[in-house]
VEXRO-824643 format. One line per 5 residues: number of its first residue (from 1); their letters; for each residue x, y, z of N, C-alpha, C. Coordinates in steps of 0.001 Angstrom, whole numbers, plus 500000, padded with zeros to 6 digits. Example, Ala and Ser with C-alpha at 12.3 -4.5 7.8 and 13.67 -1.06 7.14 Angstrom:
1> as> 513190:494310:507800:512300:495500:507800:513200:496700:507800 | 512850:497750:507080:513670:498940:507140:512900:500030:507870
END
This chain:
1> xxxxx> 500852:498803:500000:500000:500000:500000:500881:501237:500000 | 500643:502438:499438:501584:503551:499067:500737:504334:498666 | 500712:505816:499348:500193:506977:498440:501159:508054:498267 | 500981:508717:496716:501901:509457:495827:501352:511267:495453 | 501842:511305:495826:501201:513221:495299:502711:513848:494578
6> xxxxx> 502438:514780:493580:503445:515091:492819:503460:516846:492955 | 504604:517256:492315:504268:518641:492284:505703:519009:491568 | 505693:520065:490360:506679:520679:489571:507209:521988:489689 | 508583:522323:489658:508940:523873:489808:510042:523834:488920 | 510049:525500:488258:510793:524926:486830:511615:526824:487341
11> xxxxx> 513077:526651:487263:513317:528105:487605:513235:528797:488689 | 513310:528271:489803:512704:528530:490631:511288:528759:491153 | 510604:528685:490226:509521:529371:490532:507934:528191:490651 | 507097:527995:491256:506398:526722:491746:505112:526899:490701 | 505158:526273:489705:504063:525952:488576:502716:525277:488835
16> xxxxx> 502832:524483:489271:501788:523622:489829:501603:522518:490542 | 500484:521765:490341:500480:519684:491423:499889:519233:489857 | 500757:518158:489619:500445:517358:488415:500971:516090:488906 | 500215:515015:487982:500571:513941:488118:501870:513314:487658 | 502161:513291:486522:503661:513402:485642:503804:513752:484581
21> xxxxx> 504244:515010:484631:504533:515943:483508:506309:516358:482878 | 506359:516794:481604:507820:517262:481466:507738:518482:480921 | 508864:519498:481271:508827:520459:480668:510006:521053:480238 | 509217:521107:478689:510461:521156:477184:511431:522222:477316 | 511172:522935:478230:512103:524435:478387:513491:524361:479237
26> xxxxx> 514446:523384:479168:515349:523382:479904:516161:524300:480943 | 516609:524809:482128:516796:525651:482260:518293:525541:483754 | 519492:526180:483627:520656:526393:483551:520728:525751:485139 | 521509:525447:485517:521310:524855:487436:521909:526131:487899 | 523149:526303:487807:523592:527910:487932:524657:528734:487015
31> xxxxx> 524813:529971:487326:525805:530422:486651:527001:530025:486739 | 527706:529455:487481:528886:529020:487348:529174:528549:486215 | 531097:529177:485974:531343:528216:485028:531138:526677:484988 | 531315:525545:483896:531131:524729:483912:529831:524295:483911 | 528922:524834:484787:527547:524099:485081:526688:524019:483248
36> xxxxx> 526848:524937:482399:526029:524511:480940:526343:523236:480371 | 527064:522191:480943:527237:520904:480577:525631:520082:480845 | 525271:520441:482216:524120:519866:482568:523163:520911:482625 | 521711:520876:482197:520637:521655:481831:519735:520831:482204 | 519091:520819:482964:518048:520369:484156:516911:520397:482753
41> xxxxx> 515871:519361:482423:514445:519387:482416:513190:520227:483063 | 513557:519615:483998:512314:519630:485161:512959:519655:486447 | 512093:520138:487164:513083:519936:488741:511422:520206:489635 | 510946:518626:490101:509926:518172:490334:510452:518253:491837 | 508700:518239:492673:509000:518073:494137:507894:516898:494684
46> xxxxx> 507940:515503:494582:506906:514276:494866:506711:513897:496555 | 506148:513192:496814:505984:513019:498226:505280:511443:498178 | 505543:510224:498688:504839:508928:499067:504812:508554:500232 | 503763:507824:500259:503712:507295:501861:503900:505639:502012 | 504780:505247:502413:504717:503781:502112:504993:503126:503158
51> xxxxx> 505514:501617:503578:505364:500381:504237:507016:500429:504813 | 507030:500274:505948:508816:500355:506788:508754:499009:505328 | 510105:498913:505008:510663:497750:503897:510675:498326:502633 | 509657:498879:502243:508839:498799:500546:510374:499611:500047 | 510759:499257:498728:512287:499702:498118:511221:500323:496810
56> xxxxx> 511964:501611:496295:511456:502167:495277:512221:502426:494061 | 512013:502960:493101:512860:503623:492268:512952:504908:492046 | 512992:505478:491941:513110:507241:491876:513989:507396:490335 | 512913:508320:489435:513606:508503:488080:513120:510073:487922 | 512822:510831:488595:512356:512194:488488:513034:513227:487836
61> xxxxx> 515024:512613:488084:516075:514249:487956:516065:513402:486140 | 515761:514498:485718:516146:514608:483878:516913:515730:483821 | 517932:514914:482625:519313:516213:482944:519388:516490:481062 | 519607:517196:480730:520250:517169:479014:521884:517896:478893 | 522294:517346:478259:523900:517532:478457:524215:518177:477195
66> xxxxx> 524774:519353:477578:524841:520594:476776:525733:520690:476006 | 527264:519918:476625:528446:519785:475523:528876:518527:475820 | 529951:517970:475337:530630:516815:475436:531501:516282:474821 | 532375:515249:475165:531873:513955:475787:531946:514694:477145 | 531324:514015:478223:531450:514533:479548:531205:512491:480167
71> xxxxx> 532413:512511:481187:532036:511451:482490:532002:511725:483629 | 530912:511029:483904:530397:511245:485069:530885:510462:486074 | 531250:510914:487144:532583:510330:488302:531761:509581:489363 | 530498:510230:490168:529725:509996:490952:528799:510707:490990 | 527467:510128:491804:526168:511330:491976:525762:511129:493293
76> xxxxx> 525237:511788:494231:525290:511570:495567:524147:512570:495824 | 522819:511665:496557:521936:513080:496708:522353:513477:497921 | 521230:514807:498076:521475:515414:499223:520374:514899:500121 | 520709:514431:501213:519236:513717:502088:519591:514178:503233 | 517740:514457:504229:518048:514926:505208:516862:513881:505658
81> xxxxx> 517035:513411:507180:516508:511925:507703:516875:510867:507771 | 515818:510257:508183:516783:508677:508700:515809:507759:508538 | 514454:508285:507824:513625:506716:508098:513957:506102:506036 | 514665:506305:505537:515321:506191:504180:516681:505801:504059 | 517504:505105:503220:518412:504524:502880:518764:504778:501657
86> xxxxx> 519568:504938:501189:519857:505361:499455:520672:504215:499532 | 519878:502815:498412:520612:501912:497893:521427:502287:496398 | 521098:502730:496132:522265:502951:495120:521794:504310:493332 | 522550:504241:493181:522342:505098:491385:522491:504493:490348 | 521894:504771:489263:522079:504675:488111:521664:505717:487106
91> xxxxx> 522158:505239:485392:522012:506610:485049:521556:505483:483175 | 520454:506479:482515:519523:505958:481873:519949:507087:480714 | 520335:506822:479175:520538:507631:478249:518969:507841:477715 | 518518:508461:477352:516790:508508:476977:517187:508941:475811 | 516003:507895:474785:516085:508198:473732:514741:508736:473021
96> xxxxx> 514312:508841:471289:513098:508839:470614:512385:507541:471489 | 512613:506380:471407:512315:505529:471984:511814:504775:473440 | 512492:505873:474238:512806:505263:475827:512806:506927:476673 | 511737:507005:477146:511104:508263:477966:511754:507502:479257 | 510910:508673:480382:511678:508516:481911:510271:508148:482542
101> xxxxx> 510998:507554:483088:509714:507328:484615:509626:507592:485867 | 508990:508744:486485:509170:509337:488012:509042:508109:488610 | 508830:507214:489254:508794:506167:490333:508244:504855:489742 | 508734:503793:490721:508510:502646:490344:508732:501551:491635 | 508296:500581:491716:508627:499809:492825:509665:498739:492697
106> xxxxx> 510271:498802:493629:511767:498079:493504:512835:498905:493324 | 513866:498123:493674:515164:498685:493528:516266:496835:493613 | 517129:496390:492468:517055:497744:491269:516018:497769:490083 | 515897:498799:489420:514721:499071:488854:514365:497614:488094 | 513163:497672:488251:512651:496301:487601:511483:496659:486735
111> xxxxx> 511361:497589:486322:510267:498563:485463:510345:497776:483846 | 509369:497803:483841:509738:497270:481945:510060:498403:481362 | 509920:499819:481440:510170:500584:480862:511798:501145:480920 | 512054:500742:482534:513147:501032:482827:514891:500295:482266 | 514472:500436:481048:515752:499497:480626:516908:500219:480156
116> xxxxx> 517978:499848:480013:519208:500350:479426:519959:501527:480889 | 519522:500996:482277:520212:501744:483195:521778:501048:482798 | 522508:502204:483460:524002:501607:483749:524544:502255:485007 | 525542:501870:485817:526272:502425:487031:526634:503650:486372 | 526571:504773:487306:526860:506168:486404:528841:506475:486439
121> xxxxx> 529681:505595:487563:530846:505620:487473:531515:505175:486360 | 532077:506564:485735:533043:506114:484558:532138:506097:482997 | 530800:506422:483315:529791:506498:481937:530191:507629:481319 | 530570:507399:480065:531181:508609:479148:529724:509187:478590 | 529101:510541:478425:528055:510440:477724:528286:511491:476347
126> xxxxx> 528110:511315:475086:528334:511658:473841:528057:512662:473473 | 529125:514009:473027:528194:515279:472686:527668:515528:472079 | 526190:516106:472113:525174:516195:471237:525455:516033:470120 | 526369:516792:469498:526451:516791:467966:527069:515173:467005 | 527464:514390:468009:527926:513582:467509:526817:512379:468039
131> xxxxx> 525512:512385:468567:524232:511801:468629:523992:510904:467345 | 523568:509830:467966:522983:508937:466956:521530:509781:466287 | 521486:509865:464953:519953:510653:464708:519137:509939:464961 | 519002:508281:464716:518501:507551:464830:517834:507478:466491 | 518094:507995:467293:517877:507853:468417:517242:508970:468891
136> xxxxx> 518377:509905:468633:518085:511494:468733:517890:512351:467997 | 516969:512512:467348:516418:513032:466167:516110:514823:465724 | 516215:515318:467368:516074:516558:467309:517896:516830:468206 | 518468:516256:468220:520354:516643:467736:520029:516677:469295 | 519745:516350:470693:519357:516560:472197:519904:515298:472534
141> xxxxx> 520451:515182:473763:520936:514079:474540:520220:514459:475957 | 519457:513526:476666:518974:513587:477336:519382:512444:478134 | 519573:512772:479840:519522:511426:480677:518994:511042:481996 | 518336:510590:482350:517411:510078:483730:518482:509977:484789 | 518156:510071:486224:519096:509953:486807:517921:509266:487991
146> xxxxx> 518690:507981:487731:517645:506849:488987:518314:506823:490674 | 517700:506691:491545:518410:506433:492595:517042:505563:493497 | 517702:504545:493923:517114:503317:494638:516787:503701:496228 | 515728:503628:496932:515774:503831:498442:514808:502666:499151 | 515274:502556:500953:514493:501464:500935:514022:502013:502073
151> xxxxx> 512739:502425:502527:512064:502716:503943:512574:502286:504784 | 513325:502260:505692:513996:501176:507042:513378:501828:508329 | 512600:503024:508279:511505:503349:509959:510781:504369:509740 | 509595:504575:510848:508501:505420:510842:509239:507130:510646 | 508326:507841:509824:508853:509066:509750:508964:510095:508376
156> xxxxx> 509901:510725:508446:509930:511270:507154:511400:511805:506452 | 511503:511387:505112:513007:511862:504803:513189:512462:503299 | 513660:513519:503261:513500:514405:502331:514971:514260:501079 | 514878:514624:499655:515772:514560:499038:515731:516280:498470 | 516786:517317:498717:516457:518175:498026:517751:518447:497221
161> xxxxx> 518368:517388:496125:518762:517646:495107:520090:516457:494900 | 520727:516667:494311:521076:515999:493600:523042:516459:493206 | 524348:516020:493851:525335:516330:493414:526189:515883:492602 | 526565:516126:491101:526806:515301:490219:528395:515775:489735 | 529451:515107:490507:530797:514983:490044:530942:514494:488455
166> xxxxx> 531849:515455:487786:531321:514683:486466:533242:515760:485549 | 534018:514739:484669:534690:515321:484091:534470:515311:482298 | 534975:517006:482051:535075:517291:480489:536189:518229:480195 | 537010:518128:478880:538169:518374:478696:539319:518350:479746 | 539645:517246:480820:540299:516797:481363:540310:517832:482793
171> xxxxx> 539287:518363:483189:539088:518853:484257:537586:518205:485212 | 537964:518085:486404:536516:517271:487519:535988:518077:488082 | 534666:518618:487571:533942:519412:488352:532592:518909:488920 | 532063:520119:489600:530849:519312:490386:529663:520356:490078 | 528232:519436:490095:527299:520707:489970:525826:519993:490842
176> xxxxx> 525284:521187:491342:524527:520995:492283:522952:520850:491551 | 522082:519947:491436:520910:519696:490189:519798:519808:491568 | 518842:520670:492026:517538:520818:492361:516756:519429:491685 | 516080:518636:493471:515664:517586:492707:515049:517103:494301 | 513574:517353:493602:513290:517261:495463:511915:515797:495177
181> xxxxx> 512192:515496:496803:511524:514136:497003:511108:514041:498774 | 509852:513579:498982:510061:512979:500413:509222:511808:500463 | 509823:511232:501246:508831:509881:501544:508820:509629:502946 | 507752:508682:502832:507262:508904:504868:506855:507517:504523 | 506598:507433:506282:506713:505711:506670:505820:506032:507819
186> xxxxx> 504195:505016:508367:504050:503993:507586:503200:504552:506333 | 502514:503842:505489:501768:504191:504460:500537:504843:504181 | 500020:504675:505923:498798:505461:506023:499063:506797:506660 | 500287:507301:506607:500308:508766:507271:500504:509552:505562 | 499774:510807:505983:500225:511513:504646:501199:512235:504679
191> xxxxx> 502005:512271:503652:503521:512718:503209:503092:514361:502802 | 504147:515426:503330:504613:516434:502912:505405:516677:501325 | 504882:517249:500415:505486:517460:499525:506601:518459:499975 | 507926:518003:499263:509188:519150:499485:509114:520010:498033 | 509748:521115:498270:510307:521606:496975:511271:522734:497246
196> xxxxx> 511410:523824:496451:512823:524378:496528:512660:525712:497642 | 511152:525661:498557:511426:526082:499563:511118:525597:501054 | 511287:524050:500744:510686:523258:502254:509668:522549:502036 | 509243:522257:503162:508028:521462:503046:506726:522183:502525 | 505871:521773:501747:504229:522443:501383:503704:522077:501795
201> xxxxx> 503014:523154:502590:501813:522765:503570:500922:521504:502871 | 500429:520868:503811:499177:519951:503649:497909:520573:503060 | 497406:520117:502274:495694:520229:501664:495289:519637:502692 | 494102:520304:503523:493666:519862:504536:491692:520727:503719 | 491490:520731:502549:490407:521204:501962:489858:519907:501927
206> xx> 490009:518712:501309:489642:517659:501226:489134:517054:502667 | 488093:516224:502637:487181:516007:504103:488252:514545:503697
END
């Protein structure tokens, strides 16, 4: 048993509660040099309520990679709590073919949709211009960024983003990707949506 509420902010700025949406307007993580390698999608804020045990998938952070080749060294979210565990990452090239999926049950992903993950250590990813057309048809490289968690106690534990060590033209830099999540334990308490300013209040309109 598990309940899911979603919610999107693109730019800072808080758009709406949707179920699962993408939005085509990519937009910069920060000014720093280096950071136009990675160009955020979407930068969603979800919330579930689930079972001490239940293991999930998390596919929410969509990244598009601006130049390249670029490898990616490690990704490490940022978590605050303790009733959550981060079993592990992976990282999903999306193609014409192969969209993303915000959540899924299990870890590691066992999604039919979810295919072609790989460990993100040492994944070279291809610069746009040198894209298969066949794949990528509008000249865009796009990639999912999965991370596995497993409920281990009552409570609540928040993800608000995402740190992605990653080298191009023989320098290792790091960039900070907005990428918010909470999940709560047990399944019948309702979960706080996070986003890029804390927790959102509860809908308490609904009887």
């Amino acid at each position: 048993m598990n309940t899911r509420l979603a919610r999107t902010a693109m730019a800072g700025a808080l758009v709406g509660v949707l179920a699962v949406a993408g939005c085509d307007t990519p937009f910069l993580t920060s000014d720093r040099p280096g950071d136009d390698v990675f160009a955020q999608r979407s930068s969603y804020g979800w919330a579930g309520s689930y079972d001490v045990g239940y293991r999930l998938t998390d596919g929410v952070t969509t990244i598009r990679i601006g130049k390249g080749p670029v490898t990616i060294k490690s990704i490490e979210p940022v978590m605050h709590g303790d009733s959550a565990r981060l079993l592990g990452a992976q990282v999903r090239v999306l193609t014409s073919t192969r969209g993303s999926v915000m959540d899924s049950e299990g870890w590691p992903p066992t999604h039919p949709d979810l295919i072609g993950a790989q460990d993100p250590a040492g994944l070279v990813l291809p610069d746009p211009g040198t894209a298969d057309p066949s794949e990528h048809p509008d000249g865009k490289v796009d990639i999912e960024i999965l991370l596995g968690y497993e409920l281990v106690g009552e409570g609540r534990t928040v993800r608000r983003g995402v740190n992605v060590t990653y080298e191009i033209g023989g320098r290792q830099q790091k960039v900070f990707l907005g990428s918010y999540m909470a999940v709560c334990a047990p399944a019948t308490v309702q979960c706080q949506i996070e986003d890029q300013n804390g927790p959102v209040p509860l809908d308490t309109s609904s009887p």
